[in-house]
N, C-alpha and C positions, 0 to 999 in steps of 0.2 A: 647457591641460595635459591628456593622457588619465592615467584611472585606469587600476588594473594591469591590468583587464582589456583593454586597447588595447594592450597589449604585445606585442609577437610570440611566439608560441609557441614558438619555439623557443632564445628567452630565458629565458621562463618556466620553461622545465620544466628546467631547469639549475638554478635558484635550488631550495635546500634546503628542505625545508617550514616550518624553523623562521621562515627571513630570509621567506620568502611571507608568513606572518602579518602580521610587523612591516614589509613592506615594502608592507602595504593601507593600511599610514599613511602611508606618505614619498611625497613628492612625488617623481617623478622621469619629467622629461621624452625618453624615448627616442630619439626620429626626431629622428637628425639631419641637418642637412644638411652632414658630414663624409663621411655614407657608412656612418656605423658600424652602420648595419642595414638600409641601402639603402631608405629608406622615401620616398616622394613625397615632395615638396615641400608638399605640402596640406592635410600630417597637422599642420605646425608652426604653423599656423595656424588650429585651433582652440581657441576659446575656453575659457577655463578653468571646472573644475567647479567650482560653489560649495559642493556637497556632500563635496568631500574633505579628510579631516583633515591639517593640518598637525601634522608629530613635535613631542612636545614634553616629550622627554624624553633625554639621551645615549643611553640605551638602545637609543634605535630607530638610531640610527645607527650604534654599535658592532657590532650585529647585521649591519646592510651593512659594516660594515669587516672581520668575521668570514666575511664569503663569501669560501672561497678559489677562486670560479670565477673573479673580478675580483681580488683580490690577490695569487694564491697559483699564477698561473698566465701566462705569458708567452711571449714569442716566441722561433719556433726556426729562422728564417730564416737567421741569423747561423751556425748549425751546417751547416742544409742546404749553404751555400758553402765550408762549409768542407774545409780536405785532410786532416780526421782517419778518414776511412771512403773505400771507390767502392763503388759499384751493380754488378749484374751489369747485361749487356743488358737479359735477361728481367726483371730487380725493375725498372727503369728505364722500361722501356715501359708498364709498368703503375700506376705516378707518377699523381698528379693532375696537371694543366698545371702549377700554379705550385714542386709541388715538382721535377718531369720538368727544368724550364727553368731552376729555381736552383738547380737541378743542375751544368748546364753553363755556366752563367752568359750564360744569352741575355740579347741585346737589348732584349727582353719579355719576362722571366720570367712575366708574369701575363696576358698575352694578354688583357686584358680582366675577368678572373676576379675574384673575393671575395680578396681580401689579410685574412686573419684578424689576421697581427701588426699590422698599421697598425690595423684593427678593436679587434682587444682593446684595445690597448696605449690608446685611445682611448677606450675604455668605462672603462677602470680610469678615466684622468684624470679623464671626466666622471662617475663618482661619488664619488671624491677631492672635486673641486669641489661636489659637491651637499650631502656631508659638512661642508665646508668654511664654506659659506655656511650652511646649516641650524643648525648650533653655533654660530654667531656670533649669530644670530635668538633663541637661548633664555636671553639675559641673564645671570641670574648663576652660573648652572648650568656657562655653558660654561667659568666658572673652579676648578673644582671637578677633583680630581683624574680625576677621570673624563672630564669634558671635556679637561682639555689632553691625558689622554692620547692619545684618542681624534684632537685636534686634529694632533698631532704626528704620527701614524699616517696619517693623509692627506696630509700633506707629506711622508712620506716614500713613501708609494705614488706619490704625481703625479713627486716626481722621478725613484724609477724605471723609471717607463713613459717619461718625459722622458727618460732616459740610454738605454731601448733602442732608443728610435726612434731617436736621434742616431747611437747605429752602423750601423743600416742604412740613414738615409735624407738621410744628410749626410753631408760630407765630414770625415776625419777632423780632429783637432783641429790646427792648425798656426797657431801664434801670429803669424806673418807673414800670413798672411791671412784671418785666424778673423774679423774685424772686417768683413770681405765676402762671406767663401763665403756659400751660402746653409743656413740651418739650417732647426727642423723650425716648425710653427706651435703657438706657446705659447698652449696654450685653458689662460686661468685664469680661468673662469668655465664657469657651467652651462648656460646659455643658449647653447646649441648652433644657433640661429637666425642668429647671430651668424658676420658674415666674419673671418675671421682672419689676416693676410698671415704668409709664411713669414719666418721670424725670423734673423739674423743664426747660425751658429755660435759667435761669443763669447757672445752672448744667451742661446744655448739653454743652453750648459754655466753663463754664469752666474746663470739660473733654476734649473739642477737644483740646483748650490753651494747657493743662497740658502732654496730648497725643505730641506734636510735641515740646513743649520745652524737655520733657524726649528724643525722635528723633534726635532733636539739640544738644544734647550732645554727642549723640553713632555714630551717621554719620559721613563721611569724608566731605570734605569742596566740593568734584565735584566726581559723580557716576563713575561709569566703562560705565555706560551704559544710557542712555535719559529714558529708563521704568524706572528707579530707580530713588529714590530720594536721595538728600542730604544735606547737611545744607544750600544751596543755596535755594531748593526748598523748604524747611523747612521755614528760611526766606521769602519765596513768599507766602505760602501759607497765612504764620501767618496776614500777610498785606493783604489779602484777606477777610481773618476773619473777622482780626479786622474792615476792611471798609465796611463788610457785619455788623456789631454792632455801625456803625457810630461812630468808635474809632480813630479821625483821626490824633491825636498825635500818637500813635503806630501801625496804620497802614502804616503813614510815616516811623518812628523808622525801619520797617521792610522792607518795599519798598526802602528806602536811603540803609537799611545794603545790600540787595541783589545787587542790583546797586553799589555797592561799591564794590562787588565781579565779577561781571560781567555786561556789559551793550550793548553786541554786537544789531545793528540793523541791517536789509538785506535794503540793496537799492532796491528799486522797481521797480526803474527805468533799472536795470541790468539783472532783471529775465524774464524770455522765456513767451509769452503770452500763456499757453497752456490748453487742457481741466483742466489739474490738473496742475498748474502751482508752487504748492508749496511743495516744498521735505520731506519728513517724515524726521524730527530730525534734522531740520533746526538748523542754527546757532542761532536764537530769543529762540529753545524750551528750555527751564530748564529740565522739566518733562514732559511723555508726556503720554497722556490719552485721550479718546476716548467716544463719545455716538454713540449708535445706532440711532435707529426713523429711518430705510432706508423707510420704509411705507410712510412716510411726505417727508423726507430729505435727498432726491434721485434724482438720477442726470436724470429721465425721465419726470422731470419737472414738476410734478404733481403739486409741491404748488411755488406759488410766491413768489419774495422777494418782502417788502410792497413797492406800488408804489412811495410813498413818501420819503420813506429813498430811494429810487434806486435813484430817480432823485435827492436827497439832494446832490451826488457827484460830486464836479467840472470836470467838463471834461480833466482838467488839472492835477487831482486826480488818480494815477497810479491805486489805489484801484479799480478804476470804471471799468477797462478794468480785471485788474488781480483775483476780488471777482468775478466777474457776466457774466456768460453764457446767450445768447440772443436765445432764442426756442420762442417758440410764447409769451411769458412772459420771463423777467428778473430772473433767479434765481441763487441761489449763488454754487458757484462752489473753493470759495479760501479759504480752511479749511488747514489749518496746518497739517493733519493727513498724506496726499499723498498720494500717491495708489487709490484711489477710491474716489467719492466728499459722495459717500453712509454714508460714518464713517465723525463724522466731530470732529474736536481738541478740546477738552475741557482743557488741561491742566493749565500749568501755562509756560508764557514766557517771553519777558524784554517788550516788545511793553504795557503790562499790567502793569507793575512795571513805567515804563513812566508817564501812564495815570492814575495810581494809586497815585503816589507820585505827580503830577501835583496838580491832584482833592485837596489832603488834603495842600498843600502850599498855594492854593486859599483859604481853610478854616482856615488856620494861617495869614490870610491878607499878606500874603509876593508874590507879584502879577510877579512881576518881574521873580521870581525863579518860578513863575508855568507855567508863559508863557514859557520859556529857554525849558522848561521840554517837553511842548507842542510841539513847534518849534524844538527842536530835533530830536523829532517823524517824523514829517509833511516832513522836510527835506527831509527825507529819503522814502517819500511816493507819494514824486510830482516827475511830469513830471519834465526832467532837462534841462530846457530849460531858465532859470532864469525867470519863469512867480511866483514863489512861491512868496509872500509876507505874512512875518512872520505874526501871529495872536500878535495883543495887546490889551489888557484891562486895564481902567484906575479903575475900580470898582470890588468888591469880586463879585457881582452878575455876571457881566458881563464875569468875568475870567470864574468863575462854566459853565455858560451856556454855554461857545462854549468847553473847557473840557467836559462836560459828552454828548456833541454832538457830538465830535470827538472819544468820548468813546464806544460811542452806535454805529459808522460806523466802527472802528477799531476793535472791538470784536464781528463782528457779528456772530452769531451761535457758541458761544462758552459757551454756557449754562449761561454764564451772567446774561444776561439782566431780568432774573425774578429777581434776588439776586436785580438788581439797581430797578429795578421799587420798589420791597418791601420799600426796604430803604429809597429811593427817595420819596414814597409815604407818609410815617412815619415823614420825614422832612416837609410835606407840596407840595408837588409839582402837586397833585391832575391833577394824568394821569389817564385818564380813555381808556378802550379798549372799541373796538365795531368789531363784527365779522357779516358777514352777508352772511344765505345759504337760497338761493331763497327768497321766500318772508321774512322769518323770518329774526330779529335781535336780537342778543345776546350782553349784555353789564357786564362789571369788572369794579367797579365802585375802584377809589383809595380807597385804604382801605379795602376795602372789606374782608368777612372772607373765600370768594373763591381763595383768594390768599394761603389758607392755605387746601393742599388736604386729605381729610379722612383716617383714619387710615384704611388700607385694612379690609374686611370683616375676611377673613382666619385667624387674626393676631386677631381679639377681638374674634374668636372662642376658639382658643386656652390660651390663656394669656388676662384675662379679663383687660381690662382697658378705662377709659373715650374715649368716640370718641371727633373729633375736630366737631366743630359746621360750618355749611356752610348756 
C-alpha cells in the first residue's frame, strides 16, 4: 500500500485540508487497475508500509465521508446526451473530445480519452468500500451510533455511484431480459487489484436495492447536514430506482413514505428574481449533489436551453423567469446548487417525490390523486395572481402526458432526463433526438443502443470484459 504521499497530485490537491490531516491515517490504496487514475500496473504491487497507521477511530472515516469531491459530486454524461439544451457550431468545436462526441452521440464518444464519470463514479465506490471495511476492523465502536451512521452513509453512497453508472453504462432496466443484458461491474470491495467480471442488469439494480435498504436501517430519519443522507433520502432515492425499472407500485411505496416524512415546497412566487436565484440547501433539498459539464453548462451561455421547451412555459409560469437567463439565447440559470449556475443540482428533492408519486398514481388509474399531486406542485410555481387553473384529466393517457411534461420543465438539468427518455422509450414512446452542427445532422433514434455508452477504453485494458455494442 503507498502512503498519501504516493498519491497523485492532482488527487491530492482536491482533498480539503481538513480530510489531508485525517487522511495520513487511512489506508487507502489508489492505483487501480479500473483505470480510475490511470496508474501502471506496478504501483499495485508494492509492498505494504509497516510504518502507516491504521484509523482507529469513526472519526477518521467520517471525515472521508464528509469530502464532498467523492460524495457530493457526480456524473454529467447523462445530461450531455441529453435534448434539454443544443450547442452553437462555435461552443461545439470548442468541446473537449468526450463532451464534442456525447454530443452527437458518436460511436466513440471518448476516442480513447479519460471518462471522469466512469472515474469518479468509481472512486466514490472505492472509498464507500474502504469506509466500509475499515468500520467493520474497529469492534465495538463500529456499533455505536456514530458508526452505523457512518456505516449507512456508505451504502448509500456505493449504491449511488451503482445507479449512475447503470444509466449510462447498461441497458435500461427491462424485466424480460434484465436476467441477461449485461450490467456494470459490482466492486464491493477495496482491493482494486482484484478482477471483476461485468455483472448481470438484474444484479446490478439488485445490489443498488439491497445497498440502500442495508443504509435504511443504520441511518437516522434527517442528517445533521443536506451533503448527508438519511432515511429520508434513502426513501427518495429508492423511488427513483424503482421508476428508473418502471416499478411503479414501489416506486410510489417509496415516493408516499418520503412525503409522509417531509413535503416542504418553496413558493416561487416569494423568491428574488436573481442571476442565481436559488439558495444551496434550500428547504425542497433532501440530499444534495452536484454535476459538473461547466464546458456545456455555464453560465457564459455557450449552449441553449432547447427552443421549444423555453417557450413550452406560460408566461404565468414563475419557472420561466426564475429557470432562464436571456443572453443572446435562453439559457438556464435555476439549479438548486447556488453559488454559481456552472454546478448544477442533481440530487434528490420533494418537487421530484411530487412528480414522481403523481406519474405512478396515473399508472394505478387513481387520476384524481395524481392530479391533487400535480396541482400541489404547480401551485406553488405560478404567478399568484389567481390566473392558475388546476390541470385535469379525465383519462390515464391524458393524466401521464401533462405529468411527464410538467416533469421534464420541473427537473431540468438535473441529470434526469436521460434516466426518462431510457424508460419512456422502453415503454413505447418513441422520442427521437436530432442535433445539428453546420451542415450535418446527427440522430438517437428511441431505443437505440447509443443510449447505452461504451465501456472506457482504460477499463477493458486493464479488467478484460465484454464492451457494450453501439
Amino acid at each position: 500500500m503507498q502512503p498519501l504521499e504516493a498519491i497523485p497530485l492532482e488527487l491530492r490537491l482536491i482533498l480539503n485540508n481538513k480530510t489531508r490531516i485525517y487522511m495520513k491515517k487511512i489506508v487507502l490504496l489508489i492505483y487501480s487497475a479500473l483505470g480510475l487514475l490511470a496508474c501502471k500496473k506496478d504501483k499495485l504491487n508494492t509492498k505494504p508500509d509497516s510504518t502507516q497507521i491504521i484509523p482507529e477511530t469513526i472519526a477518521y472515516y467520517q471525515m472521508l465521508l464528509d469530502n464532498q469531491n467523492y460524495f457530493n459530486y457526480t456524473t454529467f454524461l447523462a445530461e450531455t446526451g441529453s435534448d434539454n439544451y443544443y450547442a452553437t457550431e462555435n461552443a461545439w468545436t470548442n468541446f473537449n473530445a468526450v463532451c464534442k462526441y456525447s454530443y452527437i452521440w458518436a460511436q466513440d464518444p471518448f476516442e480513447g480519452g479519460t471518462v471522469n464519470d466512469w472515474n469518479l463514479s468509481y472512486t466514490t465506490i472505492y472509498y464507500a468500500n474502504t469506509v466500509l471495511e475499515g468500520i467493520n476492523r474497529l469492534g465495538a465502536e463500529k456499533g455505536s451510533p456514530a458508526g452505523l451512521r457512518a456505516t449507512g452513509e456508505a451504502y448509500f453512497h456505493r449504491a449511488h455511484a451503482f445507479f449512475q453508472l447503470a444509466q449510462l453504462f447498461c441497458k435500461v432496466y427491462d424485466p424480460a431480459t434484465a436476467k441477461t443484458d449485461l450490467g456494470i461491474p459490482l466492486r464491493k470491495r477495496s482491493d482494486v487489484t482484484l478482477g471483476i467480471a461485468r455483472s448481470t442488469v438484474q444484479e446490478t439494480y439488485d445490489q443498488i436495492i439491497a445497498d440502500l435498504l442495508e443504509a435504511e436501517k443504520l441511518l437516522p430519519p434527517l442528517p445533521d447536514y443536506k451533503t448527508r443522507p438519511g432515511k429520508l433520502a434513502v426513501a427518495a432515492l429508492l423511488s427513483r430506482v424503482y421508476l428508473s425499472m418502471s416499478d411503479y407500485d414501489r416506486s410510489f411505496q417509496y415516493a408516499d413514505k418520503a412525503l409522509s416524512q417531509y413535503n416542504v415546497l418553496m413558493n416561487y412566487h416569494t423568491i428574488k428574481n436573481t442571476g442565481v436565484p436559488f439558495k444551496q440547501f434550500n428547504d425542497e433539498v433532501i440530499w444534495h449533489t452536484v454535476m459538473g459539464g461547466s464546458m456545456i453548462f455555464n453560465a457564459d451561455n455557450n449552449c441553449s436551453v432547447d427552443t421549444a421547451l423555453y417557450e413550452s412555459f406560460d408566461s404565468n409560469d414563475m419557472r420561466k423567469q426564475l429557470f432562464f437567463g436571456i443572453g443572446n439565447r435562453p439559457y438556464f440559470k435555476g439549479t438548486y446548487a447556488g453559488l454559481t449556475t456552472s454546478f448544477k443540482f442533481c440530487g434528490l428533492a420533494v418537487d421530484e417525490l411530487y412528480l414522481t408519486r403523481a406519474e405512478c398514481y396515473a399508472h394505478k388509474d387513481m387520476l384524481r390523486e395524481a392530479m391533487n399531486d400535480l396541482n400541489t406542485l404547480m401551485t406553488k410555481r405560478w404567478n399568484n395572481n389567481n390566473s392558475f387553473k388546476p390541470f385535469q384529466a379525465t383519462t390515464k393517457k391524458d393524466a401521464l402526458q401533462q405529468i411527464l411534461r410538467e416533469r421534464r420543465k420541473e427537473l431540468l438539468f438535473r441529470g434526469l432526463r436521460w434516466m426518462d427518455l431510457r424508460r419512456l422509450n422502453l415503454a413505447g414512446a418513441d422520442i427521437n433526438l436530432k442535433r445539428i452542427i453546420g451542415n450535418d445532422t446527427f440522430h438517437l433514434s428511441a431505443n437505440s443502443l447509443r443510449y447505452i455508452y461504451p465501456i472506457p477504453d482504460q477499463e477493458l485494458t486493464f479488467n478484460e470484459m465484454p464492451q457494450n455494442e453501439r
